[in-house]
N, C-alpha and C positions, 0 to 999 in steps of 0.2 A: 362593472368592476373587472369582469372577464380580459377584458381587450390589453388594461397592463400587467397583467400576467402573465409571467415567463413560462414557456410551453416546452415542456420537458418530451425525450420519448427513450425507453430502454431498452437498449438489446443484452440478450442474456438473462434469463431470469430465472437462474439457480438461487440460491440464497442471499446472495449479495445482491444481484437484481431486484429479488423481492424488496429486501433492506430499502434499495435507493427509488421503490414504488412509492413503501410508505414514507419515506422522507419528503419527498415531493409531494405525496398529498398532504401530508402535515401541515406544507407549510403555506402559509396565505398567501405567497403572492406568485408562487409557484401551479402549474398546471398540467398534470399527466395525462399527453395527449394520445399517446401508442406506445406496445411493446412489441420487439421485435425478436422469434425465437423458432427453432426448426421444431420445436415439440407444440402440442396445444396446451389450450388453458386448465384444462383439468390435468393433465401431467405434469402441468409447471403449480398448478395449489394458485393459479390466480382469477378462479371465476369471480370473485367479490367485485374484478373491477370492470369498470363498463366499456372503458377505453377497446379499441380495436386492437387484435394480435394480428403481426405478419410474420412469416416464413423468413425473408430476407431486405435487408435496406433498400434493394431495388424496387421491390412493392409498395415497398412503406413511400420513400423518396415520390413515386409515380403516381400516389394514390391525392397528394396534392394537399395531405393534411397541414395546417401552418404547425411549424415546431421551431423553437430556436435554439434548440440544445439535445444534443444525443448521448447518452451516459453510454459507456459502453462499458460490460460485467459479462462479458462473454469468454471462455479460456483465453489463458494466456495468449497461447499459439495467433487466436485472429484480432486483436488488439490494434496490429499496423496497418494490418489490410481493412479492417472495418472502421477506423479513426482514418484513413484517406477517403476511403467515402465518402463518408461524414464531412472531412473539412472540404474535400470536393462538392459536394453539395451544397456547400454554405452554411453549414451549421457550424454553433459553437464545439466545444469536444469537451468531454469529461469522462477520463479513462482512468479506470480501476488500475490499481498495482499487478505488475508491472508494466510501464508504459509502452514496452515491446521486448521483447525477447535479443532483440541485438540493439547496441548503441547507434548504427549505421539507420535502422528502422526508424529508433526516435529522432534523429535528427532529422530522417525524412519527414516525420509528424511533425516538426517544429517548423521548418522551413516551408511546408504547405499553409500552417496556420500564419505565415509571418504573409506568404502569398495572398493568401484570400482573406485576409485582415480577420480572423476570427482567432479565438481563446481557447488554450489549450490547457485543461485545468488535470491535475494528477490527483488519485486520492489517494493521501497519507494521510490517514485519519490517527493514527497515536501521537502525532504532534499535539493535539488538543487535548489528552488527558493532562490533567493538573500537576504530576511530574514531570509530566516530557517540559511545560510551558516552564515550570518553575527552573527545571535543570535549565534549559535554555537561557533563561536571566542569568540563572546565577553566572554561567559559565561568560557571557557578553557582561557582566557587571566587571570582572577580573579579579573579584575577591579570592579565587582559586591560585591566583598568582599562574606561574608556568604550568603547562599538563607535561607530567611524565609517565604517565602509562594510564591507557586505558583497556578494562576487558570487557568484552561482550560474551556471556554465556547463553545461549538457547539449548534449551532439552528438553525435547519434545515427544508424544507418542503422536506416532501415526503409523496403524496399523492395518489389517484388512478390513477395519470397521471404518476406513479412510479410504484408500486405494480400490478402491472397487471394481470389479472388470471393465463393465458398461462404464465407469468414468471416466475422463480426461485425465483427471490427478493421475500422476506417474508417466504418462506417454510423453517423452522428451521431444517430440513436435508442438504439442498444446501446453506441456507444462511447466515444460524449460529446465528443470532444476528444484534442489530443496530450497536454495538460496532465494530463487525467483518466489518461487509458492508461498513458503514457509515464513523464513525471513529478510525479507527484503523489507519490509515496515522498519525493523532495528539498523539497517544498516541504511535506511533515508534518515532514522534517528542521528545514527551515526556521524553520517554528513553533516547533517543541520546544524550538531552540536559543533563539532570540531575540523571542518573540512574536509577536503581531498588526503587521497593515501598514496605511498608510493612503496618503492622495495617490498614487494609483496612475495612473501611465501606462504605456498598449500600444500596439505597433505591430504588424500580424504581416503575414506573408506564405504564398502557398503555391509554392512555386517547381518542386518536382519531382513532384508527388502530385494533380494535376490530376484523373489517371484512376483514384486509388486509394482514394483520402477523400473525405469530402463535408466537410471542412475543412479548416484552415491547416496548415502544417509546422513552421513559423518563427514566431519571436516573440520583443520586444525589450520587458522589461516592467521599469518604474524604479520606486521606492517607498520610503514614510520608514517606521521601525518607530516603532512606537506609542510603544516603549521608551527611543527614543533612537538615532542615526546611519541611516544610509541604505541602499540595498539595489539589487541588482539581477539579474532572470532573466533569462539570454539561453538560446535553446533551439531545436532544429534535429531532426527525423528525414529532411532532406533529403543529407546525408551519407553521399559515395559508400561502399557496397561493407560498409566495416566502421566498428563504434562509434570515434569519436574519445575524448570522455571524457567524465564526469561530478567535475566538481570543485566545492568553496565556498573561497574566498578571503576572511579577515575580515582587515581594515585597526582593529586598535584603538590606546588610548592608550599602551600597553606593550608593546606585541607584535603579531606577524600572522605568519599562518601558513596554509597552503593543504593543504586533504585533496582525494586527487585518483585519478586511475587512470579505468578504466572505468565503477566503482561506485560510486564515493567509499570506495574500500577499501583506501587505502596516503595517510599522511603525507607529502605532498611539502615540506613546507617549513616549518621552527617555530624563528622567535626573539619570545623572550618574556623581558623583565627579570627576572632572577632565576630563572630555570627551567630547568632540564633536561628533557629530554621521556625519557621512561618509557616502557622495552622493552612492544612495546605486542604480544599474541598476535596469531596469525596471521591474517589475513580469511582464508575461504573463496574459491579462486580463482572466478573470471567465467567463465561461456562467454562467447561473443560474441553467440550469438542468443539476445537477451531478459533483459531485468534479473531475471527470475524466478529466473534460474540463476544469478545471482551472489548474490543474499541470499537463495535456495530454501534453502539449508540453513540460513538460520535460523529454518525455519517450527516446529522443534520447539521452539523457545522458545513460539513462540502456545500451542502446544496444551499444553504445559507451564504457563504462565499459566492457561490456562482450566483446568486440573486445580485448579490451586494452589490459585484464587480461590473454584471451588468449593467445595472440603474447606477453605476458610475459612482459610487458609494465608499466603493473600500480598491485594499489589492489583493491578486491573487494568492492565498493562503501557501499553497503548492504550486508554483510554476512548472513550465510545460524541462526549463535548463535541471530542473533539481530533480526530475521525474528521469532525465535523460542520465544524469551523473552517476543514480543509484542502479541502473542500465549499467554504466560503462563500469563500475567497481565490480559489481558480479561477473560480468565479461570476462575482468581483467585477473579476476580470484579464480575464475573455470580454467585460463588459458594454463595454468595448473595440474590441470586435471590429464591422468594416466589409464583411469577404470573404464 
């Protein structure tokens, strides 16, 4: 049975590495062949598994294990340079949010995977909770009629129980920005939903995280969709104590309706001419600490995807262009930026 089993190997194995372990073991036809990480296995919480740990992809790469896919959950910052390896080597690529830190980067990752004919797969895993899919329809259905105004609210806490010396979060080498860190998952939302942005204005602030980031916290960003109506991110990790919320409120010609909660994981509000709204499955509840944990349990959709896409079955969920777009929109929201 072993032999068509897709052979997975992980680098990075903070929390989202671990996530994309047990995903890969879960799933049947998937196989975790190695992790790849500068700490050992007892520092990283994964002696359970029996698979070999390496240091760096050149070990791994040289050591001649068969693998056909490298998930890569390592900080932001090494994203481009450890996904060129990886497509250099021949492997497929499956890189965690954000696909690189400059637009210029991803296109490097795309154009090497177009070179060495391998797959370049993004994880945006809140496409898959049962709002994001549902707004999705509704919005390609047209029942909405035109969009005139869309908001996006994030307010968030991230504190020093976040920002930790010894961590990567906050270092603008590895961790880019709130926008990259934080939320970049709502504003791949954003896209999917409604397209490309343009006439962009920012304002941003850093109010509480002086001693934590070496950037802003806050941010006030207005902009017209390429499509049609208007738009707006407002966004905050200054936010005593606990998460406030993550919601999208769209104002259209027929209807508006607000998805909302922590996550953007529960329906707060939907009138729409002519429409009933449809008993919608349950989201995955949120911890509070870390958006990881509210849509972590839909990472077995990704690896379920990369199965699929593989064995030639399905397409890819997240392509390597829509991984590159939510890159160039944060880029294009920074080039803003005075702090």
């Amino acid at each position: 049975m072993g032999e068509n089993k897709i052979k997975f190997a992980v680098v990075g194995c903070g929390h989202i590495g671990k996530r994309h372990a047990e995903m890969i073991s879960r799933n049947e036809e998937s196989e975790l062949v190695a992790f790849i990480d500068v700490k050992d296995k007892v520092q990283l919480g994964i002696e359970s598994y029996s698979v070999p740990l390496f240091s760096n992809l050149e070990d791994f790469f040289k050591s001649g294990i068969e693998c056909d896919v490298v998930n890569v959950a390592s900080p932001n910052g090494f994203h481009a340079e450890q996904g060129m390896k990886i497509l250099d080597a021949g492997k497929h690529l499956v890189i965690e949010k954000p696909m690189s830190l400059t637009k210029q980067d991803s296109e490097l990752l795309i154009f090497k995977g177009l070179q060495k004919h391998k797959q370049v797969f993004c994880v945006m895993q809140n496409r898959y909770s049962p709002p994001s899919v549902w707004l999705k329809d509704l919005i390609e259905s047209g029942k909405l009629g035109k969009i005139f105004m869309v908001q996006i609210n994030c307010y968030w806490n991230r504190d020093d129980r976040y920002y930790k010396p010894e961590s990567w979060h906050g270092k603008k080498d590895l961790d880019g920005g709130t926008l990259f860190t934080q939320f970049s998952h709502f504003i791949d939302l954003m896209y999917w939903y409604f397209g490309d942005i343009t006439n962009i204005q920012a304002k941003f602030a850093d109010f509480n995280h002086g001693n934590l980031t070496d950037f802003e916290d806050s941010g006030f960003v207005s902009f017209d969709f390429v499509n049609g109506g208007m738009g707006s991110l407002n966004y905050s990790t200054s936010v005593w104590n606990k998460n406030l919320e993550s919601s999208i409120t769209v104002i259209a010609e027929t209807g508006s309706l607000k998805v909302g909660g922590q996550y953007m994981n529960e329906v707060e509000y939907c009138h729409i001419k002519d429409y009933e709204m449809p008993d919608l499955a349950p989201t995955n509840p949120g911890n509070d600490y870390g958006a990881y944990k509210g849509s972590a349990a839909n990472h077995h959709y990704i690896i379920e995807n990369v199965v699929d896409v593989l064995k030639e079955r399905n397409v890819i969920t997240t392509n390597a262009l829509e991984g590159l777009k939510v890159v160039d929109i944060i880029e294009r929201i920074y080039s803003f930026k005075n702090i």
